[in-house]
C-alpha positions as CSV (number, residue, x, y, z in Angstrom):
1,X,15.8,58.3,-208.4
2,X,13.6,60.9,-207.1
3,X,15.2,63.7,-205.6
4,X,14.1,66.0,-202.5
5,X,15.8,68.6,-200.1
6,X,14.4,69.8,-197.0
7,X,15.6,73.0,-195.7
8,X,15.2,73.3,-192.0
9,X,14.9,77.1,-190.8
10,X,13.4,76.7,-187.4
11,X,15.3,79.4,-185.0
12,X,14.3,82.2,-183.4
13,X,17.9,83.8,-184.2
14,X,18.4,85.5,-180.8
15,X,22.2,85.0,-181.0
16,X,21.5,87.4,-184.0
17,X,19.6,90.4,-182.0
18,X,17.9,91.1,-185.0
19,X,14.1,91.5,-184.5
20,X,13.5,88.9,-187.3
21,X,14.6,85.6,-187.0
22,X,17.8,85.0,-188.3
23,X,16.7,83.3,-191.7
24,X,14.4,86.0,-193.1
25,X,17.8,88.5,-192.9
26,X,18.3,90.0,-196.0
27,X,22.0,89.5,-197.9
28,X,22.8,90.2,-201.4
29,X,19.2,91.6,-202.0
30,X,17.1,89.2,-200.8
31,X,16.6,86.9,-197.6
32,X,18.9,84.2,-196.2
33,X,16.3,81.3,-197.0
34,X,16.2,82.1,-201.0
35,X,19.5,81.9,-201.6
36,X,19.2,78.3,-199.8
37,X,16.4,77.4,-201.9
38,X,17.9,78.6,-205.0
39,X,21.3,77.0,-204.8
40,X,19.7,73.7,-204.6
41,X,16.6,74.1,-207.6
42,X,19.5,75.8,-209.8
43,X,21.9,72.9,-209.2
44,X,18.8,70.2,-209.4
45,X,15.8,71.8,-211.4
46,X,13.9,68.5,-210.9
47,X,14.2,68.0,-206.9
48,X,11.4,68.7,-204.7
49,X,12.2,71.1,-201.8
50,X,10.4,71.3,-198.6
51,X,10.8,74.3,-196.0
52,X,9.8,73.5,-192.4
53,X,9.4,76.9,-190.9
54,X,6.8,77.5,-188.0
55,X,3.5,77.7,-188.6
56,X,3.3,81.3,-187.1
57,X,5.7,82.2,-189.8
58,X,3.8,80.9,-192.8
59,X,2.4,84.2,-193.2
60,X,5.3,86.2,-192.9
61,X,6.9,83.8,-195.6
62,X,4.5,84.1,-198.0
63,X,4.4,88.1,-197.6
64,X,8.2,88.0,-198.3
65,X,7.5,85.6,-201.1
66,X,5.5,87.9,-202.8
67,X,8.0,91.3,-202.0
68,X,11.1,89.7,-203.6
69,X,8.8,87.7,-206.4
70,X,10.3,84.8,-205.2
71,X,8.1,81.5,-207.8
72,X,10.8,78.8,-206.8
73,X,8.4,76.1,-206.0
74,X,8.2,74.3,-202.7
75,X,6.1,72.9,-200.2
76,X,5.7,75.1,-196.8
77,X,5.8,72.5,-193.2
78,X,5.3,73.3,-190.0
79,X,8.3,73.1,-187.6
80,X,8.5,70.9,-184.8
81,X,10.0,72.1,-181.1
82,X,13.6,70.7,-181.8
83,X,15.2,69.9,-185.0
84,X,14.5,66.3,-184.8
85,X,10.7,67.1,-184.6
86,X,11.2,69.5,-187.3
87,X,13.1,66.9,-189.9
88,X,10.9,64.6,-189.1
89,X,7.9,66.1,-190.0
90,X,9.3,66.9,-193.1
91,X,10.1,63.4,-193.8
92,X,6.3,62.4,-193.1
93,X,5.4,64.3,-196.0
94,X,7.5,62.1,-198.4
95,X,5.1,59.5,-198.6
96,X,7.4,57.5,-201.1
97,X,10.5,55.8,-199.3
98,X,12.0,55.5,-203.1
99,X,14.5,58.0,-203.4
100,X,16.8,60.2,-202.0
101,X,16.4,63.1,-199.8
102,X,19.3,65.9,-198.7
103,X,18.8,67.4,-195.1
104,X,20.2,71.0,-195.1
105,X,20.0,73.9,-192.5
106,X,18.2,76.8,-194.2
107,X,20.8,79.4,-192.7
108,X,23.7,77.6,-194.8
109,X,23.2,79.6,-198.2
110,X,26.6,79.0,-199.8
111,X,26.6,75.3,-200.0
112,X,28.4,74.7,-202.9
113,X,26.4,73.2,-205.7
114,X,29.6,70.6,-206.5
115,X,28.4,69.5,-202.9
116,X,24.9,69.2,-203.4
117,X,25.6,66.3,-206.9
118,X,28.0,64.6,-204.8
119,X,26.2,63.9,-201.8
120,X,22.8,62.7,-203.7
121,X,25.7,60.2,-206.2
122,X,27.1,59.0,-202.9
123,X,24.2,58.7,-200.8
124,X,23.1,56.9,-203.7
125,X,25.8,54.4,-203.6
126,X,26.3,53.7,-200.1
127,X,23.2,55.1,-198.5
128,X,24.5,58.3,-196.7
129,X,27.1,61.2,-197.8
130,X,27.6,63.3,-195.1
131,X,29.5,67.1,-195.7
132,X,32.4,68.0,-193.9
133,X,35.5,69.9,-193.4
134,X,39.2,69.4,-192.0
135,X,40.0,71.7,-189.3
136,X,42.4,74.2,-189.7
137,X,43.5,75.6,-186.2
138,X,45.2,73.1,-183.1
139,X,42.8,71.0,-180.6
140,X,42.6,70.2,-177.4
141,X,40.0,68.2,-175.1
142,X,39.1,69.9,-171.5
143,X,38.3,67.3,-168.9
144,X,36.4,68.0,-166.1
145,X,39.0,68.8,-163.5
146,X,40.3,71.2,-165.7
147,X,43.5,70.2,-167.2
148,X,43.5,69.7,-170.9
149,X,45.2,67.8,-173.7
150,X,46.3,68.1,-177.7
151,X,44.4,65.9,-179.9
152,X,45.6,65.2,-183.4
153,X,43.4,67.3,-185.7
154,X,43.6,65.3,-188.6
155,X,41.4,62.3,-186.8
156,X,38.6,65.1,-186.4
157,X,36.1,66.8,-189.3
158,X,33.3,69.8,-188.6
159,X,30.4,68.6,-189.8
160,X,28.4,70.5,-192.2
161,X,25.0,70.1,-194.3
162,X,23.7,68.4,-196.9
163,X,23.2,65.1,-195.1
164,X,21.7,63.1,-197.8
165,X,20.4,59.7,-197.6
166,X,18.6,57.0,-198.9
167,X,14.6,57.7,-198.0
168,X,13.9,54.2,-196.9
169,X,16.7,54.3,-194.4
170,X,16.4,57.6,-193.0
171,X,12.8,57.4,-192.5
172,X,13.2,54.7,-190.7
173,X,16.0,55.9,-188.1
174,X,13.8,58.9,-187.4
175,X,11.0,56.1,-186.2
176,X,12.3,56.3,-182.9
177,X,12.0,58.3,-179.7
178,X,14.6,61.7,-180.1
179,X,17.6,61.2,-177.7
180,X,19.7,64.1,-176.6
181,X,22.7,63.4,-178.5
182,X,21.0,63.5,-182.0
183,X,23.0,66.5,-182.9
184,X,22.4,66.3,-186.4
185,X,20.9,63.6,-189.0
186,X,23.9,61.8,-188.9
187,X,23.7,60.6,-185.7
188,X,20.3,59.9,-185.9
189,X,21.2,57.4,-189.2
190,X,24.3,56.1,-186.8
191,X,21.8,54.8,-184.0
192,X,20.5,52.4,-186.2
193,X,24.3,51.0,-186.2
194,X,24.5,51.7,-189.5
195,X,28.1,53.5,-190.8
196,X,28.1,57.0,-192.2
197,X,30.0,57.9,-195.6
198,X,31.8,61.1,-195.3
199,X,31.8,63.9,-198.5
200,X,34.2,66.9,-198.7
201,X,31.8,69.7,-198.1
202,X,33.1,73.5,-198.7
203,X,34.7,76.0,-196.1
204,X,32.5,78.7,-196.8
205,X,29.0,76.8,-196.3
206,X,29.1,78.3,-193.0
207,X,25.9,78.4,-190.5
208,X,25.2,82.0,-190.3
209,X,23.9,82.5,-186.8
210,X,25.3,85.6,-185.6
211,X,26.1,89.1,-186.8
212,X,29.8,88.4,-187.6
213,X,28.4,85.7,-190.0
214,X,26.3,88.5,-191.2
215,X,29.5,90.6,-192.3
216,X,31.5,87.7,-193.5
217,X,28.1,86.9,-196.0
218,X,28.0,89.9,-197.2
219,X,31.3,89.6,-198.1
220,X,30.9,86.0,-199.6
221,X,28.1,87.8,-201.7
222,X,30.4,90.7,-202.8
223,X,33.2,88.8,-204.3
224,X,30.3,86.0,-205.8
225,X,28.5,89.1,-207.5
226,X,31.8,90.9,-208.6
């Protein structure tokens, strides 16, 4: 089936307090975004990729393209003003609804490629494979006068990206009006009433959005490299 992966790099960073946002940061040599890219044309060589980035960054992109000889090839699409709006555009430019398209934040650079195969096999299969991870540490829910109470973490999952799905069937769940509690793609797939298929993603595919992230990506790079 034909194969695509659009990488969403939308924010302005400001948690960062860089003066760049947060997915044109350099780590290991070369920005955030091309190790995204990379991972998933080195782990699929044939799959399309499609980066919506704003449209005031296209030049910036293309300057940085050019600095760090970066040839991987991809299509460039302007973001939208939430991240519904932004993976939906990208979606418009698939103009096939045969196939198989992965959803994936561009600020997640160390998806592991095992990750990437097994959610395009199992979104294959059952329509959706969704990446996540067990928590680690103790919950507890907060009401709203205050008190608060254990929940059992083993009934609970952070959600991660890839979220890969059939095209036919994603495309259509983003026909609708956005609704505040699309969080993610999954939820958008879920409002159709259609059940999502969970995928063991990988504990370091964090979302780097701040400069402890920064340090800890360095570090990820370090011991990758060494």
């Amino acid at each position: 089936m034909n194969k695509f992966a659009i990488i969403v790099a939308g924010g302005s960073g400001t948690r960062m307090g860089a003066s760049i946002s947060k997915q044109y940061l350099e780590i290991g040599g070369k920005p955030i975004l091309m190790h995204t890219l990379e991972v998933f044309f080195k782990t699929l060589p044939d799959i399309r990729l499609i980066l919506v980035i704003p449209e005031k960054d296209f030049g910036f992109w293309g300057d940085l393209c050019s600095q760090y000889q970066f040839d991987i090839p991809h299509a460039v699409i302007n973001g939208g003003n939430s991240r519904f709006q932004s993976v939906k555009n990208g979606l418009d430019t698939i103009l096939s609804e045969d196939g198989l398209v992965a959803i994936h934040d561009g600020v997640r650079p160390f998806v592991n490629p095992q990750v990437i195969i097994d959610s395009f096999e199992v979104a294959e299969k059952s329509g959706s494979a969704i990446a996540v991870v067990a928590l680690k540490d103790s919950l507890r829910k907060l009401t709203d006068d205050g008190k608060s109470f254990f929940q059992e973490r083993q009934n609970f999952r952070l959600v991660q990206t890839p979220q890969t799905f059939m095209l036919s069937k994603i495309k259509k769940a983003f026909d609708v009006t956005e609704l505040y509690h699309f969080t993610d793609d999954a939820t958008v797939y879920e409002h159709q009433g259609w059940q999502v298929e969970l995928i063991s993603g990988n504990p370091e595919n964090i979302k780097i959005t701040s400069p402890d992230d920064m340090v800890y990506a360095d570090f990820l790079i370090s011991r990758r490299n060494s």
